[in-house]
N, C-alpha and C positions, 0 to 999 in steps of 0.2 A: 624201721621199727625199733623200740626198744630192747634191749636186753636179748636180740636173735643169738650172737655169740654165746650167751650164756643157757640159753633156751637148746641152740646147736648143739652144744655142750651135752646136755643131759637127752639128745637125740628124742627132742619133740620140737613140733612146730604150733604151739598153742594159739588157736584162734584169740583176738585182742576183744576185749569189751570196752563199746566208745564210751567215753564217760563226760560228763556235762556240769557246771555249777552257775546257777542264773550269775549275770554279770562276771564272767571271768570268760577273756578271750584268749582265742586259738594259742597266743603265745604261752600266756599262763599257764593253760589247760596241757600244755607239751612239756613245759616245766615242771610241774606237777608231777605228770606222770615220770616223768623220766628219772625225780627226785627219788619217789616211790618206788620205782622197778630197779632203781641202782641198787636201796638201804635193801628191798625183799632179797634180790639177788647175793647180796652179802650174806645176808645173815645166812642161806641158806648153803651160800658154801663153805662159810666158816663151819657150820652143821655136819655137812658131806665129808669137811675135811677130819673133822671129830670122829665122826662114827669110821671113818676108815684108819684110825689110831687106835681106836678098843675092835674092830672084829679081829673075830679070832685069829687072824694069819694076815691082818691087816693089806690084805690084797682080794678086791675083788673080779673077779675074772670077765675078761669083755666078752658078752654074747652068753652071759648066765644069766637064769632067770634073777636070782637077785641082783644083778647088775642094770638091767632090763626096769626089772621095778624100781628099782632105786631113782634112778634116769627121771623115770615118770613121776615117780613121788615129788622130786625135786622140782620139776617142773610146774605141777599143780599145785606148789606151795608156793611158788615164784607168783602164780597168779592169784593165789591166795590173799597173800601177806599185801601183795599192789593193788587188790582191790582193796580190803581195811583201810590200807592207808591213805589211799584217794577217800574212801568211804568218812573219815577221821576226817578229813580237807573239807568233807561239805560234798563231794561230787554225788551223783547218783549215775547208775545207768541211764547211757540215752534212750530214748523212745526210739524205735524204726519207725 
């Protein structure tokens, strides 16, 4: 799957949502994604590395609650930003 190392990272394992655009196959559809979960992925650690340059003591402490949350945030923005951006592509969610 895409972006697990980085998903790893901020210690979630986020369920994937399939996503589909008529006339675009398997290969594009992987391309796509994977285009979209790189850029989300960036932005969001350039973000992480930011905000941990202005907190106050610029260290957050592993196994604190805002370290904890933080992890999470980043994660659900990870799938935030790569669904828009497939969203922007034309994809929609699949149907089950």
């Amino acid at each position: 799957k895409y972006g697990e190392e980085t998903l790893k990272k901020y210690g979630e394992d986020v369920g994937r949502t399939s996503w589909q655009r008529p006339e675009t196959d398997e290969a594009q559809q992987l391309k796509d994604e994977r285009e979209c979960r790189r850029r989300a992925e960036s932005e969001v650690e350039r973000d992480v590395r930011r905000d941990r340059l202005f907190s106050d003591d610029g260290i957050m402490r592993p196994g604190s609650y805002d370290s904890m949350m933080s992890r999470h945030e980043a994660a659900r923005r990870i799938e935030r930003l790569t669904a828009d951006c497939l969203r922007r592509r034309g994809y929609a969610p699949a149907k089950p």
